[in-house]
C-alpha positions in Angstrom: -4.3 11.8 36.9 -2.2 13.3 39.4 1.5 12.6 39.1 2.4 12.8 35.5 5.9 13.1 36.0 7.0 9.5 36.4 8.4 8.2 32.9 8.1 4.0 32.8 10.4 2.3 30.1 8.5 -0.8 28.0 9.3 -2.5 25.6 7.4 -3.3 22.7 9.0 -5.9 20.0 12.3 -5.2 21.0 11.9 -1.8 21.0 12.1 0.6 24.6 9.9 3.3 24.9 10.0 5.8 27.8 6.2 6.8 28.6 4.4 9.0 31.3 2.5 7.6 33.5 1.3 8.3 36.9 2.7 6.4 39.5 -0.6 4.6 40.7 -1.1 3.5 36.5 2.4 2.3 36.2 1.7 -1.6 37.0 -1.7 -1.3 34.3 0.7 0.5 31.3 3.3 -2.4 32.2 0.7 -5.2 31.8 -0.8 -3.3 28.9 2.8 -2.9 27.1 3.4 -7.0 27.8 0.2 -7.5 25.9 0.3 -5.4 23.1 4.1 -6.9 22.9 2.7 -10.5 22.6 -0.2 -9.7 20.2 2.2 -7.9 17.7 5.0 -10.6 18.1 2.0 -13.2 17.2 1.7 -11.0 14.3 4.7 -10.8 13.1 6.1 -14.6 13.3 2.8 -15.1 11.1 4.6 -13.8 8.6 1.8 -12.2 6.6 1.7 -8.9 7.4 5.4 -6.8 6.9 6.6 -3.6 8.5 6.0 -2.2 12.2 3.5 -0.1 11.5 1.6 -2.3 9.3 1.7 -4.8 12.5 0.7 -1.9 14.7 -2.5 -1.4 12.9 -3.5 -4.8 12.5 -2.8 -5.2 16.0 -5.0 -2.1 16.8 -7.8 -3.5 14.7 -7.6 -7.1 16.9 -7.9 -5.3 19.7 -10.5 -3.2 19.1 -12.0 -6.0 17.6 -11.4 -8.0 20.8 -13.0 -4.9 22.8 -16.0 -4.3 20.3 -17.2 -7.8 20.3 -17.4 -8.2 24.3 -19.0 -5.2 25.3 -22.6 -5.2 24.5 -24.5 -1.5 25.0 -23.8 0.9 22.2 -22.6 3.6 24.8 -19.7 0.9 25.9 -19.0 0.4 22.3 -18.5 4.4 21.8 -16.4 4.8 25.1 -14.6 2.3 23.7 -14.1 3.9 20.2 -13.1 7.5 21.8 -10.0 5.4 24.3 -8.8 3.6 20.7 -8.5 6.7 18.9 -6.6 8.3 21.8 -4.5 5.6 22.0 -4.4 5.6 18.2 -3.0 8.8 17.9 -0.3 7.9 21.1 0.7 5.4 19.3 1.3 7.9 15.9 2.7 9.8 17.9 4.9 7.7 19.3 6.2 6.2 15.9 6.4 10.0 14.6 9.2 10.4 17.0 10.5 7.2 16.6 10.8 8.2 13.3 12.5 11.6 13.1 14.9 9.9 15.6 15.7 7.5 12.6 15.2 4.5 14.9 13.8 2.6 12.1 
């Protein structure tokens, strides 16, 4: 990753974030945000599962779900494990801060 220094606002239910992102990743990181915005949305008008966090994780355990079942070799399905926990813990980190900003 070269250029680190660009910062890309999403928005994730109703929510802006400002993330880093190198210039030639930005249009990827927008898609991804728009999807992860409808999956957690979906989540939420279901009305079964409460709270943003709550909806993060279930979210997190679709997709992983989503990513687990359609890759086949075992060495995909590790790759894949290692890129969910490092988004797992942006995506701590990310509500950490959203937190001590008392955004919630």
């Amino acid at each position: 990753m070269s250029d680190t220094g660009n910062a890309v606002k999403i928005h994730i239910m109703d929510k802006e974030y400002l993330v880093a992102c190198p210039k030639e990743e930005q249009p990827a990181l927008i898609a991804s945000a728009r999807y992860l915005d409808e999956k957690m949305t979906d989540i939420r008008e279901s009305g079964k599962v409460v709270g943003i966090d709550r909806i993060a994780v279930m979210t997190a355990l679709n997709l992983a779900h989503e990513i687990v079942a359609s890759s086949g070799s075992e060495r995909e399905n590790e790759s894949c494990g290692e890129r969910i926990r490092q988004l797992n813990d942006r995506i701590g980190d990310a509500l950490e801060r959203y937190k001590l900003a008392g955004l919630n």
